[in-house]
C-alpha positions, 0 to 999 in steps of 0.5 A: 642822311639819319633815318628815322625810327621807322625806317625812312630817311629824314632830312639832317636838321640844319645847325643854327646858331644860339642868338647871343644873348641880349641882357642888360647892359654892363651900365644898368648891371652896375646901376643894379647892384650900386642901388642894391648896395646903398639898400643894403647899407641903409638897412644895416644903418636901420637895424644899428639903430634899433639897438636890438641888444639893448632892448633885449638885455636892458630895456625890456627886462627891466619893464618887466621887472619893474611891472612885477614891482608893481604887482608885488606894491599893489598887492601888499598895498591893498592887502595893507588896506584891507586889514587896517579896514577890518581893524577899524570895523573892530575897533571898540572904545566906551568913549568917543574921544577914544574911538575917534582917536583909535580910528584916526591912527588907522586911517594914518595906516591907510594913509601910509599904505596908499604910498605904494601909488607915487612909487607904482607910479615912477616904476610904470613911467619907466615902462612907458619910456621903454616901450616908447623907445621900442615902438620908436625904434621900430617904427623908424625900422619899418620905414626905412626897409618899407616892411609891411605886416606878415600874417599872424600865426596861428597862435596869435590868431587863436587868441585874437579871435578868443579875446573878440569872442568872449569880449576879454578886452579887459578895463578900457581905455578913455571913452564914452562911461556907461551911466550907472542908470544904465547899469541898474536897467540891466539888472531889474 
């Protein structure tokens, strides 16, 4: 007999065996890991056909080069406009077949600058299909692995809460036009 801490004898605990352990069978283990295995097969096929590589080393450098093309286009565009413009506001003739034919010469000018919108044009389509292949791509991903939307980060929260505090939404898309007697109302 043990005795216990304080001197009196204790009972010996009786020695019992581990109950032997009851976990799935061998069957449903090998059903596990085959459905596990044709998860994983079917999200390496998923992320195959995101072509990430392609996105990040061709498709999106060239949308962001083409929509700096067309910044740099617009800009000299309008730059090009504005002084064919000034140019027309000086324009002095003492007759009016002269003046007329001055100013015809200059809208030509303006004319030829308000090219920059079929050349802007062909560059923001390429964008578009870019992105398009992206949301695509994606969106086949996100389906195929059942992924749902983490929270934002801090960042990206901060500036959402920033664009809807101070409205910075920028020029809208298609939608209901504010009627110019609405416009005149605010500032009267």
């Amino acid at each position: 007999m043990r005795q216990s801490a304080g001197g009196s004898p204790a009972a010996a605990a009786p020695s019992a065996k581990p109950a032997p352990f009851a976990g799935p069978s061998t069957a449903t283990l090998v059903s596990d890991l085959v459905e596990i295995a044709e998860y994983i097969k079917r999200l390496k096929a998923a992320i195959s056909h995101l072509r990430a590589n392609e996105l990040r080393n061709d498709r999106l450098p060239m949308a962001h080069d083409e929509l700096g093309s067309v910044v740099t286009a617009t800009a000299s565009a309008t730059n090009r406009i504005m002084e064919v413009a000034e140019g027309i506001l000086a324009i002095e003739d003492d007759t009016l077949a002269g003046y007329r034919a001055k100013v015809e010469a200059e809208v030509f000018q303006i004319f030829e600058a308000c090219a920059f919108q079929d050349i802007t044009g062909q560059r923001i389509a390429k964008v578009v299909d870019a992105l398009g292949q992206v949301e695509t791509r994606l969106s086949h991903f996100a389906t195929v692995v059942n992924v749902r939307d983490g929270e934002m980060d801090q960042e990206e929260a901060r500036s959402k809460a920033r664009r809807d505090t101070l409205l910075l939404n920028g020029p809208q898309l298609k939608g209901p036009e504010t009627p110019q007697d609405a416009i005149d109302a605010l500032f009267s």
